[in-house]
DOTORZA-199539 format. One record per residue (C-alpha): residue in one letter; residue number from 1; x, y, z. Coordinates in Angstrom, 1 decimal. Layout:
// residues N
NODE   aa     i       px       py       pz
NODE    A   NUM        X        Y        Z
...
//
This chain:
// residues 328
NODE   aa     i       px       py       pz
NODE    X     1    -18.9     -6.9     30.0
NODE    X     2    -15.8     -5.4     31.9
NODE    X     3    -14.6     -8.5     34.6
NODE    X     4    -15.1     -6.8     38.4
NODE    X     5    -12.2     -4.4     39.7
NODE    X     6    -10.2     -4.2     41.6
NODE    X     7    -12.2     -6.7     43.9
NODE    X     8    -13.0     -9.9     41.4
NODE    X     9    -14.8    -12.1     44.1
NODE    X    10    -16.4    -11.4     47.6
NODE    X    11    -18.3    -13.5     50.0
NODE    X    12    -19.4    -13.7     53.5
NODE    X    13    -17.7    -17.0     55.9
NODE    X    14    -20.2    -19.2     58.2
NODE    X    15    -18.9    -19.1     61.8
NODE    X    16    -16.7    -22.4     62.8
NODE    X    17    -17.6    -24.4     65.4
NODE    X    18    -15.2    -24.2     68.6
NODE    X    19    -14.8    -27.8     69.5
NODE    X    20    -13.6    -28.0     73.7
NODE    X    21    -11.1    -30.9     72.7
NODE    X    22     -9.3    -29.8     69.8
NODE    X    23     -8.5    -26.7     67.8
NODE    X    24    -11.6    -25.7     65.6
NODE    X    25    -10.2    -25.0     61.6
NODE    X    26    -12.0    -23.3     58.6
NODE    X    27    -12.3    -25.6     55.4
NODE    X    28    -10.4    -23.8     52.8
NODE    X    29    -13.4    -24.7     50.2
NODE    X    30    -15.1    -21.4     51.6
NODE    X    31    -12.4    -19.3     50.6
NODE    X    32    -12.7    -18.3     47.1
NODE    X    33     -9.3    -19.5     44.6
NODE    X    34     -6.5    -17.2     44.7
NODE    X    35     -4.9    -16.9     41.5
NODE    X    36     -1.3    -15.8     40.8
NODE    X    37     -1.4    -11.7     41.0
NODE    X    38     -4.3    -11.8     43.3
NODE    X    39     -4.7    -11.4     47.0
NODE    X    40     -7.0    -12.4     49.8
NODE    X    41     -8.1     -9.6     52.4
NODE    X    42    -10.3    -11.3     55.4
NODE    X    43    -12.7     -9.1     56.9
NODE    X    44    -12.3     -9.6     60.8
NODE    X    45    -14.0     -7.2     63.4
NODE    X    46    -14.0     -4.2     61.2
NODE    X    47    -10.5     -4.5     60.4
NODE    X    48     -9.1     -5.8     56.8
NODE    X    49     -5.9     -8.4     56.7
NODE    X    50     -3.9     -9.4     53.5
NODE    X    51     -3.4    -12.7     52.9
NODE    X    52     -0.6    -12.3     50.4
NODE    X    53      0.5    -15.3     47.8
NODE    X    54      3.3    -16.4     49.8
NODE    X    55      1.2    -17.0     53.1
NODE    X    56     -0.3    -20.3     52.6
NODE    X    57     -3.2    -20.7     54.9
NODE    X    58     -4.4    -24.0     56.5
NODE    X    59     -7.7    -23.3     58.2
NODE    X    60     -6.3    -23.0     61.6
NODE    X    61     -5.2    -19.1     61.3
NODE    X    62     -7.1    -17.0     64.4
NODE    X    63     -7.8    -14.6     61.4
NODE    X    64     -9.5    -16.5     59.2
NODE    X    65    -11.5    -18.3     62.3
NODE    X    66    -12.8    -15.3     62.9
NODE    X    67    -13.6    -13.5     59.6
NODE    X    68    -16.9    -13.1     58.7
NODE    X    69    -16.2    -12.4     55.2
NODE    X    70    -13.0    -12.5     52.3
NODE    X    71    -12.5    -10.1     49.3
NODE    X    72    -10.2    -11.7     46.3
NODE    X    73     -8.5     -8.5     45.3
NODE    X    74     -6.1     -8.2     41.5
NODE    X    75     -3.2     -6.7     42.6
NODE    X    76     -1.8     -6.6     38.8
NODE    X    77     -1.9     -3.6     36.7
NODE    X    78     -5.2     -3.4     34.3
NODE    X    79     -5.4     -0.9     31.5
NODE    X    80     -8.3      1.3     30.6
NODE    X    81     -9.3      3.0     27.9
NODE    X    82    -11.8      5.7     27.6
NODE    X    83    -13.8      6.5     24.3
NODE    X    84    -14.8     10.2     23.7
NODE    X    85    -16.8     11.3     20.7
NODE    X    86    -16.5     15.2     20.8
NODE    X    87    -18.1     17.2     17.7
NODE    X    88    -15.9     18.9     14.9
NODE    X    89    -16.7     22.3     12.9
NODE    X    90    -18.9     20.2     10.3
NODE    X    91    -22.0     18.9     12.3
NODE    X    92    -21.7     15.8     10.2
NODE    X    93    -18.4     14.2     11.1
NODE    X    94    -17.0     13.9     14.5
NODE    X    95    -13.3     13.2     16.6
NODE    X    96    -13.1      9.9     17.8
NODE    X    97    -10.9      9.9     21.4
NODE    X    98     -9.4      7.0     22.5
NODE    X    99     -7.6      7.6     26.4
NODE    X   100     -5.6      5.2     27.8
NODE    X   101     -5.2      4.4     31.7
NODE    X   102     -3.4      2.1     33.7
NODE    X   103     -4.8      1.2     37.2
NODE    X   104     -3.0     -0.8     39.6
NODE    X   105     -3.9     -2.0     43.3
NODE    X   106     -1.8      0.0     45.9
NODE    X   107     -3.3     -0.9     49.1
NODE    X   108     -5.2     -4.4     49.0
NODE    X   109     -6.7     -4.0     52.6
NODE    X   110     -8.3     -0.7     51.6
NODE    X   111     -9.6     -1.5     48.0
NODE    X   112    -11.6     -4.5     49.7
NODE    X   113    -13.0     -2.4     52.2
NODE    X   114    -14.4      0.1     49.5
NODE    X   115    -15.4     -3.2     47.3
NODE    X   116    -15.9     -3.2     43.5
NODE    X   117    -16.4     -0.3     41.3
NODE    X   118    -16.8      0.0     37.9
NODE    X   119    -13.8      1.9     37.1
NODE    X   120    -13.9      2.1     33.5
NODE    X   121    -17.0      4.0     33.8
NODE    X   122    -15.7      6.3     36.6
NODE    X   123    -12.8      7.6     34.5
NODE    X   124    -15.4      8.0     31.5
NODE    X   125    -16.8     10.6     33.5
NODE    X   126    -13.6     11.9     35.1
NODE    X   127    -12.6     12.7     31.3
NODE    X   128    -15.8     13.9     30.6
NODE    X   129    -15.3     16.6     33.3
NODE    X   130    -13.2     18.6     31.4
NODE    X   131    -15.1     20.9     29.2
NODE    X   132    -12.1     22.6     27.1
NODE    X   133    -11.3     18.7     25.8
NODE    X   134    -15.2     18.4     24.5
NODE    X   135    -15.1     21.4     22.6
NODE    X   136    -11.2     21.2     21.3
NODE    X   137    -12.3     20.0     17.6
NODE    X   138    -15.0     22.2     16.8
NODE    X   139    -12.7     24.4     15.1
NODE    X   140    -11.5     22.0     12.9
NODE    X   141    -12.7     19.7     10.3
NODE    X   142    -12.3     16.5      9.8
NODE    X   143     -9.4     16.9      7.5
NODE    X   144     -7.3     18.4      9.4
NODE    X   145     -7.3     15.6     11.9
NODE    X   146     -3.7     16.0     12.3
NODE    X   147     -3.6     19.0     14.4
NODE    X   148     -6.7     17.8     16.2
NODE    X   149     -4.5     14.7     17.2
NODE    X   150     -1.9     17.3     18.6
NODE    X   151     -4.5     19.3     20.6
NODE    X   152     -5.8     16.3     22.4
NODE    X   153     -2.6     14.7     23.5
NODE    X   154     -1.5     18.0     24.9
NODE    X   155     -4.7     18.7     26.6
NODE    X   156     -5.6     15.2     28.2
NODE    X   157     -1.9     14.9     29.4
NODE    X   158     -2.3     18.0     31.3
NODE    X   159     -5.2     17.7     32.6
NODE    X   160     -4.4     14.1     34.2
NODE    X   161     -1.2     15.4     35.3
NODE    X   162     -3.3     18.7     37.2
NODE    X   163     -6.0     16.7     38.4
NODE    X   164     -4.9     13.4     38.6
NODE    X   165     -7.9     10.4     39.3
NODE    X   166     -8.3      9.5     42.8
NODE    X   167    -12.0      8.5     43.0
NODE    X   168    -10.8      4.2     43.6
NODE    X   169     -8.9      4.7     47.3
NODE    X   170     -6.2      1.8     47.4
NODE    X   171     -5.6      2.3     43.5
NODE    X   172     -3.0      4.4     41.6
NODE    X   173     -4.3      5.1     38.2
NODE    X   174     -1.9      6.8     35.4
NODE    X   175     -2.6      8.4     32.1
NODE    X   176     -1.0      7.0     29.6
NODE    X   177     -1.6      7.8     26.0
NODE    X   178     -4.5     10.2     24.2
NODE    X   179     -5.1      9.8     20.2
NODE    X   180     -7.7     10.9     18.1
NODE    X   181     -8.9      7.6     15.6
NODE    X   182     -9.2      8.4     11.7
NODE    X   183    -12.9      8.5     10.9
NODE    X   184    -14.1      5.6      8.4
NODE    X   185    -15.6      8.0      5.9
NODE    X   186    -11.9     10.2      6.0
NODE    X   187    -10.1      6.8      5.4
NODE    X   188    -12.3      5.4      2.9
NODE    X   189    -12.2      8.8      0.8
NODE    X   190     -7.8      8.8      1.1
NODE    X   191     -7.6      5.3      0.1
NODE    X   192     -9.7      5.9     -3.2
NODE    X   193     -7.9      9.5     -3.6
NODE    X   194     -4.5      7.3     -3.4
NODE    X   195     -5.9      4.1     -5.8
NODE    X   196     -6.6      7.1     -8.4
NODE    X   197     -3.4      8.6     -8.7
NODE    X   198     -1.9      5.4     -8.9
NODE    X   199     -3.8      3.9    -11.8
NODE    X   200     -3.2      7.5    -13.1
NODE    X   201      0.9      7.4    -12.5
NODE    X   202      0.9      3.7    -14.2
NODE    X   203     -1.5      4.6    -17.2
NODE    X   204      0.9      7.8    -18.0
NODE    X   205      3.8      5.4    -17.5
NODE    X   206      1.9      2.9    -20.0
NODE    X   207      0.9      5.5    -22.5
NODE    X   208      4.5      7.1    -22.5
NODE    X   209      6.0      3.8    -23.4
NODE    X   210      3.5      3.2    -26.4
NODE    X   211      4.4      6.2    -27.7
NODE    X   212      7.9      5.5    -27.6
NODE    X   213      7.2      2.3    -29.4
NODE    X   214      4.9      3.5    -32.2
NODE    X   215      7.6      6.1    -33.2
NODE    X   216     10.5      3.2    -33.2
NODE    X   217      8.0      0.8    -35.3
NODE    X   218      7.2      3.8    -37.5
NODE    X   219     10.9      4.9    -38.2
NODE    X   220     11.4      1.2    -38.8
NODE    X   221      8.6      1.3    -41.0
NODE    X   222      9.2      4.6    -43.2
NODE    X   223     13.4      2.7    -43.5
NODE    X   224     11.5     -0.3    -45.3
NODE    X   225     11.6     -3.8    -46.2
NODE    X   226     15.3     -4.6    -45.3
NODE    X   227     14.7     -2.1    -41.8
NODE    X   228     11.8     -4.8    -40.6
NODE    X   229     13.4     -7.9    -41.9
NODE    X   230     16.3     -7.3    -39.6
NODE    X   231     14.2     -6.1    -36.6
NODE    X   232     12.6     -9.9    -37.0
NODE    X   233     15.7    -11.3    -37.0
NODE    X   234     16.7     -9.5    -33.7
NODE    X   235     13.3    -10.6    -31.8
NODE    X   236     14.4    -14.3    -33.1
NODE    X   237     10.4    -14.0    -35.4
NODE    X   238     13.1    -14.4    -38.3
NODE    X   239     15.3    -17.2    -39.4
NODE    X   240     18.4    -16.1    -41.6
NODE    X   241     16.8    -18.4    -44.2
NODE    X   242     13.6    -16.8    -44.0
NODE    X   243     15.1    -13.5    -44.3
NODE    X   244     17.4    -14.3    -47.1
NODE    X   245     14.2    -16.2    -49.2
NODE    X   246     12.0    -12.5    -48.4
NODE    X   247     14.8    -10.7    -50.0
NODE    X   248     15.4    -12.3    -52.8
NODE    X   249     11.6    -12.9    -53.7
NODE    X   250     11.5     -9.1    -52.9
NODE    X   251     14.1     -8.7    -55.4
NODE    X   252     12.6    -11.1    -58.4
NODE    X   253      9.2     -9.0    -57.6
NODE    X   254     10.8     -5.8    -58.2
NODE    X   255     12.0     -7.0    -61.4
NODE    X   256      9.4     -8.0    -62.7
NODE    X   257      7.6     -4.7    -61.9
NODE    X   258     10.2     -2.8    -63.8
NODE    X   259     10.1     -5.1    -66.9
NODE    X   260      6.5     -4.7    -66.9
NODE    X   261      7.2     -0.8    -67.2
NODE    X   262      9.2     -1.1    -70.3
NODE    X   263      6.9     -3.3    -71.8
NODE    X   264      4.0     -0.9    -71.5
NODE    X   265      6.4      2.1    -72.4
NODE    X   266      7.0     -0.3    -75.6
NODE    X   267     10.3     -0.1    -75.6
NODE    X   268     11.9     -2.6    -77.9
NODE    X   269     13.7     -5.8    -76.3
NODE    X   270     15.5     -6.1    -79.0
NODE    X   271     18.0     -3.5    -79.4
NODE    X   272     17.2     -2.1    -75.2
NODE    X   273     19.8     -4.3    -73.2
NODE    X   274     16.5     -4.6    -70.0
NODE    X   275     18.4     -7.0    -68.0
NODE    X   276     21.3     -4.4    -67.6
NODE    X   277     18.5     -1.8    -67.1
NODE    X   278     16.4     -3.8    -64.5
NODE    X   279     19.7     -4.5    -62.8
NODE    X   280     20.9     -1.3    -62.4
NODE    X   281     17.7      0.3    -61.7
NODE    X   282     16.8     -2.8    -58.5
NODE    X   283     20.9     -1.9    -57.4
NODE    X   284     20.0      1.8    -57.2
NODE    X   285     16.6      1.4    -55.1
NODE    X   286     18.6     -1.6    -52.9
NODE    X   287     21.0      1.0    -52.0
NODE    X   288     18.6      3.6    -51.0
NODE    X   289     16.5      1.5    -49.6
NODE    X   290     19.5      0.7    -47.0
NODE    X   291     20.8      4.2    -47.2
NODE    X   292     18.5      6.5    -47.9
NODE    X   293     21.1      9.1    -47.9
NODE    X   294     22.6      7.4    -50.4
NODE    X   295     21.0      8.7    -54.4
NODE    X   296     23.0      8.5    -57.9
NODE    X   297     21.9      9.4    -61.4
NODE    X   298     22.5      6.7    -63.5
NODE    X   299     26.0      6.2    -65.0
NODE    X   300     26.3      7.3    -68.7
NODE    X   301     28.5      4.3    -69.4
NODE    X   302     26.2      1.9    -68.6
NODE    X   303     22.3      2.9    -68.3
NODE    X   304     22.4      5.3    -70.6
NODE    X   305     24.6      3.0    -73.2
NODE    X   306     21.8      0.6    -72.3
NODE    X   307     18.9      2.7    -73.1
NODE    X   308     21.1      3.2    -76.8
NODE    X   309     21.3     -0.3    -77.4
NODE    X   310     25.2      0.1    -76.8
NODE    X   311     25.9      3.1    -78.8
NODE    X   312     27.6      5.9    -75.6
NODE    X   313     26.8      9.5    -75.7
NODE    X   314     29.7     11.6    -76.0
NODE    X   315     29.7     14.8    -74.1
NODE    X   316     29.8     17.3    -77.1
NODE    X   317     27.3     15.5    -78.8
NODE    X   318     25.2     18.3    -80.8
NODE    X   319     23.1     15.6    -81.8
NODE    X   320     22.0     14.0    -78.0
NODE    X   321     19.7     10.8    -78.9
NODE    X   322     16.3     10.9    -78.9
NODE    X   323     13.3      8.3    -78.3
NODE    X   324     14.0      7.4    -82.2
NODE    X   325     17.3      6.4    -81.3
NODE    X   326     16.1      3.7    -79.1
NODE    X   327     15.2      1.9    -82.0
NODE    X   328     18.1      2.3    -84.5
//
């Protein structure tokens, strides 16, 4: 409940006593308490007097012997505001109008006289008055609030400034702002509309930079065993000793594969050099294991005098050795 305005306080005096040897005085108890920014207006024969704040009073005043009643008027300014729910062009959502006033007390004397009013009310209806302003959103729908907001500034501005408020004599009262309030259901729909395409925007960002990883770990992958060692060293997952003990058991392991083929191909360990075989074979997959680019037959010096038991082909051989001649 709105506080009284602009009078906050009235009541009515006793009479005081005229005494024949002395001057009679009012106790100040029956006047109400003046605040700062408020002033008293005695009532005194049909005529109102101010009793600013810098007028102390001490009982003894000829006015205030004779008043039969005081008003405690608020001279400071007070604000207003006005709430207008005017339909829009979807019968299920309306434009919330919030106007702002200002009042302030021009004339003390003749604000007491009129008394209290409920002001807020009386500019409720004063707004109310104008019929263009109840109808200006029923074009529009709720999403298009923004030129509603437009609309209504434009048309309560001039409307105060035509027909400005005078129904509280002794107060000024001054438009001073119009705006139209986002409705909850309006909000709550942007603010899920804005959480989606965020989660959407980080999730794409996320799912971008997966992909960009699987195809580094893949390229990483398809370069081999020496390609991954190194990438654990660079994270720090790999110790230089750790990657020099995976290498070399890489390497015994690949030896012993390919002694394992020339056993089952029964090829006789006798008069085959392997070890020359096994290590030329493990130096040609090494190197294109690290350079894949990189890819030699085997030299005819030395794999090839291998696979002879020693014995070199020479290049116009008519005779070029056979499987027999692994076992001469």
């Amino acid at each position: 409940m709105e506080r009284p305005y602009p009078v906050m306080d009235e009541r009515r005096l006793p009479a005081v006593p005229r005494k024949f040897w002395g001057s009679a005085r009012r106790p100040l108890t029956d006047l109400p308490a003046a605040g700062p920014g408020t002033a008293l207006v005695l009532h005194v024969g049909g005529r109102c007097i101010a009793v600013t704040e810098g007028n102390r009073l001490t009982g003894a005043e000829e006015a205030l012997l004779e008043a039969t009643s005081v008003s405690l008027v608020d001279l400071r300014p007070r604000t207003f505001g006005v709430e207008l729910n005017v339909p829009s062009a979807d019968p299920a959502d309306t434009f919330d109008i919030h106007v702002v006033f200002q009042a302030r007390v021009d004339r003390a004397e003749i604000a007491a006289e009129c008394g209290a009013i409920d002001l807020a009310a009386e500019l409720r209806r004063y707004v109310r008055r104008d019929g263009k302003l109840l109808k200006i959103g029923s074009d529009y729908r709720v999403h298009e609030i923004a030129e509603v907001r437009e609309l209504v500034e434009a048309r309560v501005e001039a409307y105060c400034e035509l027909l400005p408020y005078e129904g509280a004599p002794g107060v000024s009262v001054a438009f001073r702002l119009a705006e139209v309030g986002t409705p909850n259901k309006l909000r709550e729909h942007a603010v899920t509309i804005r959480d989606e395409v965020w989660q959407q925007e980080l999730a794409n960002l996320r799912n971008l930079g997966e992909d960009v990883s699987v195809a580094r770990l893949k390229a990483l992958v398809e370069q081999g065993a020496p390609a991954l060692t190194a990438l654990g060293l660079a994270r720090g997952e790999y110790g230089l000793g750790d990657a020099v003990r995976e290498a070399r058991s890489d390497e015994d392991a690949a030896r012993r594969h390919l002694i394992e083929v020339l056993r089952i191909m029964d090829v006789d360990f006798v008069t085959v050099d392997t070890q020359r075989i096994v290590d030329s074979l493990l130096h040609q997959i090494t190197r294109s294991a690290v350079d894949p680019g990189h890819s030699r037959p085997l030299a005819r010096g030395t794999e090839a005098s291998a696979l002879t038991g020693g014995r070199p082909r020479k290049e116009n051989d008519e005779n070029p050795p056979d499987e027999s001649d692994l076992y001469d």
